[in-house]
C-alpha positions in Angstrom: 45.8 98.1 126.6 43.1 97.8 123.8 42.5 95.6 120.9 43.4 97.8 118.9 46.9 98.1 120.5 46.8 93.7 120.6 46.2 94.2 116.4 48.7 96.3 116.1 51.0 94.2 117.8 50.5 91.4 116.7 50.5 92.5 113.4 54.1 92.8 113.6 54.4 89.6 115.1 52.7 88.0 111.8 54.5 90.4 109.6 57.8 88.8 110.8 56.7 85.4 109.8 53.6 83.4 109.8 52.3 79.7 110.1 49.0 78.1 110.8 47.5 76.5 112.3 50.5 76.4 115.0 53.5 78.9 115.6 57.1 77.7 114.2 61.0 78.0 115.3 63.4 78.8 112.8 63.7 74.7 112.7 60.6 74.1 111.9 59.8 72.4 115.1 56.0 73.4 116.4 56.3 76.0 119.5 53.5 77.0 121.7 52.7 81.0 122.4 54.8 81.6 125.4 58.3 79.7 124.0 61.3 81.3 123.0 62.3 81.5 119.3 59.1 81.4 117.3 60.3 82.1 113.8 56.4 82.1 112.3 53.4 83.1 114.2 50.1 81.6 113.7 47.8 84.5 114.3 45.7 83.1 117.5 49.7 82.6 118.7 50.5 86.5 117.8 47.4 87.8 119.4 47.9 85.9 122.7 51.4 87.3 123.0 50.8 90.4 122.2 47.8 91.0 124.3 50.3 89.9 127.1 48.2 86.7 128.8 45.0 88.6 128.8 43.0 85.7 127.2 39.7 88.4 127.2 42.0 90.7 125.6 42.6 88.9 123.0 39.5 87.5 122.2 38.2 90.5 121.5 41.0 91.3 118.8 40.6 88.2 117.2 36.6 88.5 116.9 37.3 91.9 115.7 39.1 90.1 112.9 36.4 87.3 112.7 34.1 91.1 111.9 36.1 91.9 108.9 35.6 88.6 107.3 32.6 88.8 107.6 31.9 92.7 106.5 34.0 91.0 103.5 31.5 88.8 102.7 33.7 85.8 103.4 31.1 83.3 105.3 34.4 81.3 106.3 35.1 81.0 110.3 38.1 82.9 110.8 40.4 78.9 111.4 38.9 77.8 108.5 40.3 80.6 106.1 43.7 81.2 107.5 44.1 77.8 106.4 42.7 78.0 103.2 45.4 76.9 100.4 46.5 79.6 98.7 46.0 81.9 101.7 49.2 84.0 101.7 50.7 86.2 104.7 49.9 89.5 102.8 46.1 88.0 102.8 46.6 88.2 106.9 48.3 91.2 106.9 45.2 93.2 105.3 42.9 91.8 107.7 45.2 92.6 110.6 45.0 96.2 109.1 41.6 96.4 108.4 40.8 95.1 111.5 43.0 97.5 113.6 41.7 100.4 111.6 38.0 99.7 112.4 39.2 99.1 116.2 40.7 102.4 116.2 37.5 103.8 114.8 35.3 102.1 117.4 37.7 103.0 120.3 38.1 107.0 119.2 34.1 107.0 119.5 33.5 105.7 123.1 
C-alpha cells in the first residue's frame, strides 16, 4: 500500500462524514479509530484506518497533506486549521485531493 492509496481511502472515509478533532458515532458519542460505528471521521482517525494500523504509513499521508498547506501558503499546522471555525468538509475534501494527486505524481516518478 502507498500514501497515495491511504489518501484515497481515507478520503472516502471523510467524505462520508467528518468531525475534529475526534471521530463521531451516529450519537454523537466520541469513538476512537478502531471502534465500530463512526458516523464522522476526524481526518488523523481516517488516515489511521485506512492505512490499516501502519502508523508510518500514515504519517506519511498526513505530512503529505501538512505539504499542501503549506504549498497553499497556509502557515497553519495542519490540527490547527482543520479546526479553524468556518473550516467546512469540502475545505478537507480539496486537500485530500490535492494531496493524493501530488502523491500519485511523486509515486509514478520513483
Amino acid at each position: 500500500m502507498r500514501a497515495s492509496d491511504v489518501l484515497r481511502r481515507a478520503r472516502e472515509l471523510v467524505a462520508g462524514g467528518w468531525h475534529e478533532p475526534m471521530s463521531l458515532d451516529a450519537a454523537g458519542h466520541i469513538c476512537a479509530a478502531d471502534d465500530e460505528g463512526i458516523s464522522r471521521f476526524s481526518v488523523v482517525d481516517a488516515l489511521a484506518v485506512a492505512a490499516q494500523g501502519d502508523v508510518p504509513l500514515a504519517m506519511r499521508a498526513e505530512d503529505e497533506l501538512a505539504r499542501q498547506l503549506r504549498v497553499a501558503g497556509v502557515s497553519l499546522h495542519l490540527t490547527r486549521w482543520l479546526e479553524v471555525d468556518g473550516r467546512t468538509q469540502a475545505d478537507v475534501l480539496r486537500l485530500f485531493s490535492r494531496a493524493h494527486s501530488h502523491a500519485v505524481a511523486g509515486e509514478t516518478r520513483t
